[in-house]
C-alpha positions in Angstrom: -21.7 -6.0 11.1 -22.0 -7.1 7.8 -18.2 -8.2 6.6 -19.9 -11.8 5.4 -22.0 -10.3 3.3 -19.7 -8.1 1.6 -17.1 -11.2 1.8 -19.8 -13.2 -0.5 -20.1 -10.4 -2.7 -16.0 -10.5 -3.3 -16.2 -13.8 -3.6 -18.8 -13.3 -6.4 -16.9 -11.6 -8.1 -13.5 -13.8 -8.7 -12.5 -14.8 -11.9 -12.3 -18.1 -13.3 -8.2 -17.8 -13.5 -8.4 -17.2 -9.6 -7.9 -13.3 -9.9 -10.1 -10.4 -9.3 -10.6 -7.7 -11.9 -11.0 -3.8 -11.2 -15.0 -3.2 -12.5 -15.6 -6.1 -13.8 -13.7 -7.3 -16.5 -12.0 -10.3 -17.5 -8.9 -9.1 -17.3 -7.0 -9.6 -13.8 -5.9 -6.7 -11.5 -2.8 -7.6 -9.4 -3.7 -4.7 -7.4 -7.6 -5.5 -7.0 -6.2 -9.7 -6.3 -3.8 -9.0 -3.5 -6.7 -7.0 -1.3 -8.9 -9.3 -2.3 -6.8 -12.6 -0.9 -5.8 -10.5 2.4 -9.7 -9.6 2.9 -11.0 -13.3 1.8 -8.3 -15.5 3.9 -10.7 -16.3 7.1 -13.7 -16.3 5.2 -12.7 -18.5 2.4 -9.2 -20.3 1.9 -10.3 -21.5 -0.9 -10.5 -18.5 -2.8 -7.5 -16.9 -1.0 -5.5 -20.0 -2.2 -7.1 -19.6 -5.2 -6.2 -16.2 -6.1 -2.4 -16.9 -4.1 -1.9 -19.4 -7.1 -2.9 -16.9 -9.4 -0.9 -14.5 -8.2 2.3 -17.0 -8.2 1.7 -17.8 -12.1 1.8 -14.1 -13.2 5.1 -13.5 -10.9 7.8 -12.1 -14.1 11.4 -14.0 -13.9 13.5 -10.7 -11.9 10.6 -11.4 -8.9 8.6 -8.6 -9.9 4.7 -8.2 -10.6 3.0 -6.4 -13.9 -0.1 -4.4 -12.7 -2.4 -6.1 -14.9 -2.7 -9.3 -16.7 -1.0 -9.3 -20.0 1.4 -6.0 -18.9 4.7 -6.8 -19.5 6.5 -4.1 -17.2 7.3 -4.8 -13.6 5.1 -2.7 -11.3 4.7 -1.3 -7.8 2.1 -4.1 -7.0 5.6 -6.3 -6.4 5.0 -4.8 -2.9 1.5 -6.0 -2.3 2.1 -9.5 -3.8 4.8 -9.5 -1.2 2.8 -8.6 1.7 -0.3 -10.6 0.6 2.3 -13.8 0.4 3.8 -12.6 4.0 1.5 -14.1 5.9 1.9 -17.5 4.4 4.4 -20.4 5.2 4.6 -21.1 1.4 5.8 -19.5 -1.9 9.2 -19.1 -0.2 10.8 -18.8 -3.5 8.4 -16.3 -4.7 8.7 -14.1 -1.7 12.8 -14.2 -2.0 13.0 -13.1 -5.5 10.0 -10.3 -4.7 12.4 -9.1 -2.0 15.5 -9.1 -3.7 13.6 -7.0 -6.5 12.3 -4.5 -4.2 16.3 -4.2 -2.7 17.5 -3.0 -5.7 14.1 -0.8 -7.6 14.1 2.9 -7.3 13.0 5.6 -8.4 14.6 7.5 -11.1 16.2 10.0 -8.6 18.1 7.4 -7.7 20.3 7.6 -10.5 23.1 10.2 -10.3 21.9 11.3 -13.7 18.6 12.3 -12.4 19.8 13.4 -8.8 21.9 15.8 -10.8 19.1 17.1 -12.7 17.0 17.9 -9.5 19.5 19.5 -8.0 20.8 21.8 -10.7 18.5 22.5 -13.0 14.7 21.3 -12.1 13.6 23.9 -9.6 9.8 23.5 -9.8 9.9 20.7 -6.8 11.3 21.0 -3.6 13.0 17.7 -2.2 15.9 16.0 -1.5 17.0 13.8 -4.2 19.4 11.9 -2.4 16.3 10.4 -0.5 14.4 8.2 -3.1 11.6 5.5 -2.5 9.9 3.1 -5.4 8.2 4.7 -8.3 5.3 3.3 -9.4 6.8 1.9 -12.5 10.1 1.7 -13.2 10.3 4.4 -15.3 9.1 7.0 -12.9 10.7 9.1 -9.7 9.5 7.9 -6.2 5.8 8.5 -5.3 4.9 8.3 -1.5 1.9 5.5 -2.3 4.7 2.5 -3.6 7.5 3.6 -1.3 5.4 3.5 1.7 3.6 -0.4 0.5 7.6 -1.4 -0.3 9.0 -0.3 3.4 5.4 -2.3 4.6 6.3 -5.4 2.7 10.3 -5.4 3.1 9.8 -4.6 6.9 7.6 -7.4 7.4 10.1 -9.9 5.2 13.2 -9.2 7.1 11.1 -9.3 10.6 13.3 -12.4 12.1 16.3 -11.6 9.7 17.3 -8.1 9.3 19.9 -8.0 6.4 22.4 -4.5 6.3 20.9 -4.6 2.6 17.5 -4.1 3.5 18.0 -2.2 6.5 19.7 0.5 4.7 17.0 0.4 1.9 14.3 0.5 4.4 16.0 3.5 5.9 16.4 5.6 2.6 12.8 4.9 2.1 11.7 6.3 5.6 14.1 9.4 4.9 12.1 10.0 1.3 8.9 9.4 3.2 10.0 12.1 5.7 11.7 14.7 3.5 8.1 14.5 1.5 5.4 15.2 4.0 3.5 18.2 3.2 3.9 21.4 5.6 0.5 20.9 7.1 1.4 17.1 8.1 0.6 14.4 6.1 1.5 13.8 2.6 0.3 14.3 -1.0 1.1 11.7 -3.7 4.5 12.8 -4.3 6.0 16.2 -3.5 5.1 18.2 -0.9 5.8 22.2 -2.9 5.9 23.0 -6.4 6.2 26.1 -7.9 6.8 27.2 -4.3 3.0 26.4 -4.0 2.7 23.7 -0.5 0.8 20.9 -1.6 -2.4 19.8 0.5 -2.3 16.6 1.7 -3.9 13.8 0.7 -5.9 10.9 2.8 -5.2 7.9 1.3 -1.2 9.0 0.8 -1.1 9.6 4.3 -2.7 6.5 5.7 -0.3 4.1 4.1 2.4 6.7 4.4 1.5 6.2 8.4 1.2 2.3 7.8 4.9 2.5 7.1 5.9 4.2 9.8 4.5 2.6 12.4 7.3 1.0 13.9 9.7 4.3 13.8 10.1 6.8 16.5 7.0 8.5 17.3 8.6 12.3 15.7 6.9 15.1 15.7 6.7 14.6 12.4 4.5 11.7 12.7 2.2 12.9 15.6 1.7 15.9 13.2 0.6 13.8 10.7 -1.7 11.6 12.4 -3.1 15.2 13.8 -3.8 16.0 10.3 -5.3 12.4 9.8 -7.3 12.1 12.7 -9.3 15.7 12.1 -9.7 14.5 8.4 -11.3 11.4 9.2 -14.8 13.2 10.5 -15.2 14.6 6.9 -14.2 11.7 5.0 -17.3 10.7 2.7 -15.6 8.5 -0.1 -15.3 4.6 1.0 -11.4 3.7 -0.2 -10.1 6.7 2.4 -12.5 5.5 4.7 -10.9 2.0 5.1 -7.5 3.3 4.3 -8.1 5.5 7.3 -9.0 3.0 9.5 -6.5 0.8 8.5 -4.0 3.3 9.9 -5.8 4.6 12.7 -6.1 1.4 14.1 -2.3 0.0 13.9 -1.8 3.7 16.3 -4.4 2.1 19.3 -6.7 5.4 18.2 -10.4 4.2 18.4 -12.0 3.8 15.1 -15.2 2.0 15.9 -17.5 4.6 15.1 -15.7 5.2 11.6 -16.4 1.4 11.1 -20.1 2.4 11.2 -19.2 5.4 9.4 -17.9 3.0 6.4 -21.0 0.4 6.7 -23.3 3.2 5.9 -21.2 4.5 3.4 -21.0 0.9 1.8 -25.0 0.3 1.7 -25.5 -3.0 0.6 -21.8 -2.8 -1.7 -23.7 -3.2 -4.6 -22.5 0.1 -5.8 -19.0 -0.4 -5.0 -17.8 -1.6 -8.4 -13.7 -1.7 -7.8 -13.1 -4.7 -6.1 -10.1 -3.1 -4.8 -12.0 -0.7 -3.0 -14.4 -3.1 -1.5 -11.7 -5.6 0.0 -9.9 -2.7 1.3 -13.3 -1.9 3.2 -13.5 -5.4 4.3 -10.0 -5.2 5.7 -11.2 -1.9 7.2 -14.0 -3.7 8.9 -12.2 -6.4 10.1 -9.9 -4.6 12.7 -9.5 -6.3 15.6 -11.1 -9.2 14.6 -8.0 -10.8 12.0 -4.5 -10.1 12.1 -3.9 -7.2 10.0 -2.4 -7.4 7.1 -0.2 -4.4 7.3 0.8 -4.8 10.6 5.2 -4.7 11.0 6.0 -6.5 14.1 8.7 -5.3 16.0 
């Protein structure tokens, strides 16, 4: 195995603020910071404390996260902040306000304006606008990719304190996740038909669609879509669906040793592997079995 050498390469590449970039820049990715600390926290504190503190500075005054450094708008990457902060004793502040923001975001179709719209006079999609998740900013409709990292993050906050709040939240969010998955199983980034056209599914959508579910009754729906994911897997050649893959895989006890080889060839010596966010994923991905996982939702 070689997840130390690929942990020194991450560590490499952290900025001087305590962040990690996408490719390379100076500017911080809240997205490419939050994989970075869950993939760095046994192999360096330091630098998972680091980039924690980092995190904590750029947290906007409603709870929420910006994507980037220097964004102003709140952002889906609320959820992974949350999640990343989880599994901490500290930034109890922090984590409260990130929850209480993720209670009350939505996606647009949340708004009886916009349910109206869907369900009178835009045709070209086919779901259920009473069901809505978490956009990816908050000027969008629900996409399967945020809702699926909110229900994570939420389910894992409330784990010792379930609130009817957040229970019901959670719930409308599982109901979106389910009225969206695409007729072959699985799920694509958003809808699962338009134009009367189905949709094909996509990996990565599905694998953290899956994440989210893990603690839900085992429906056909969801054996159908780890099917779907489990066949996919053989023919999976690009790194990030790889480790997202795996990631899921893992939390349902399916074996997923020889995709870890899989992913070490794929990785080479992760000099090639320029988004940072990509290359903690595939040191999470790695580590199964070995550290808790991060998105893990005890029951």
């Amino acid at each position: 195995m070689h997840q130390n050498f690929f942990a020194r390469l991450l560590l490499g590449r952290q900025l001087r603020s305590g962040g990690w970039s996408y490719f390379g820049s100076e500017q911080s990715s809240v997205e490419a910071t939050s994989l970075a600390v869950m993939a760095l926290t046994t192999e360096s504190s330091e630098a998972a404390q680091s980039g924690l503190n980092h995190l904590s500075d750029l947290q906007r005054r409603d709870g929420a996260w910006p994507a980037f450094v220097g964004d102003t708008e709140a952002s889906w990457t609320t959820a992974l902040v949350l999640s990343a902060l989880n599994a901490t004793g500290e930034f109890t502040s922090a984590r409260k306000k990130a929850f209480h923001w993720l209670l009350s975001e939505r996606g647009r179709e949340g708004h009886w304006l916009w349910r109206w719209k869907f369900k009178t006079t835009d045709r070209k999609v086919r779901f259920d606008p009473d069901k809505y998740g978490w956009p990816w900013d908050s000027s969008s409709a629900s996409w399967v990719i945020p809702t699926a990292f909110s229900i994570i993050a939420l389910k894992q906050y409330t784990v010792c304190n379930r609130l009817e709040a957040s229970e019901r939240r959670i719930k409308l969010g599982v109901e979106m996740l389910l009225d969206r998955m695409c007729i072959a199983g699985g799920w694509n980034s958003g809808n699962s038909v338009v134009y009367s056209v189905p949709l094909r599914p996509h990996v990565e959508a599905t694998a953290i669609a899956l994440l989210a579910l893990q603690d839900e009754h085992r429906s056909a729906v969801i054996d159908k879509s780890l099917e779907w994911l489990k066949l996919s897997a053989a023919n999976i050649s690009a790194v990030s669906s790889l480790a997202w893959c795996i990631l899921c895989l893992f939390v349902y006890q399916e074996p997923v040793d020889g995709l870890k080889s899989r992913l070490e060839l794929l990785i080479g010596d992760g000099q090639n592997i320029h988004d940072n966010a990509t290359l903690a994923t595939a040191i999470l991905a790695l580590h199964c079995g070995e550290i808790i996982h991060p998105f893990v939702i005890l029951r």
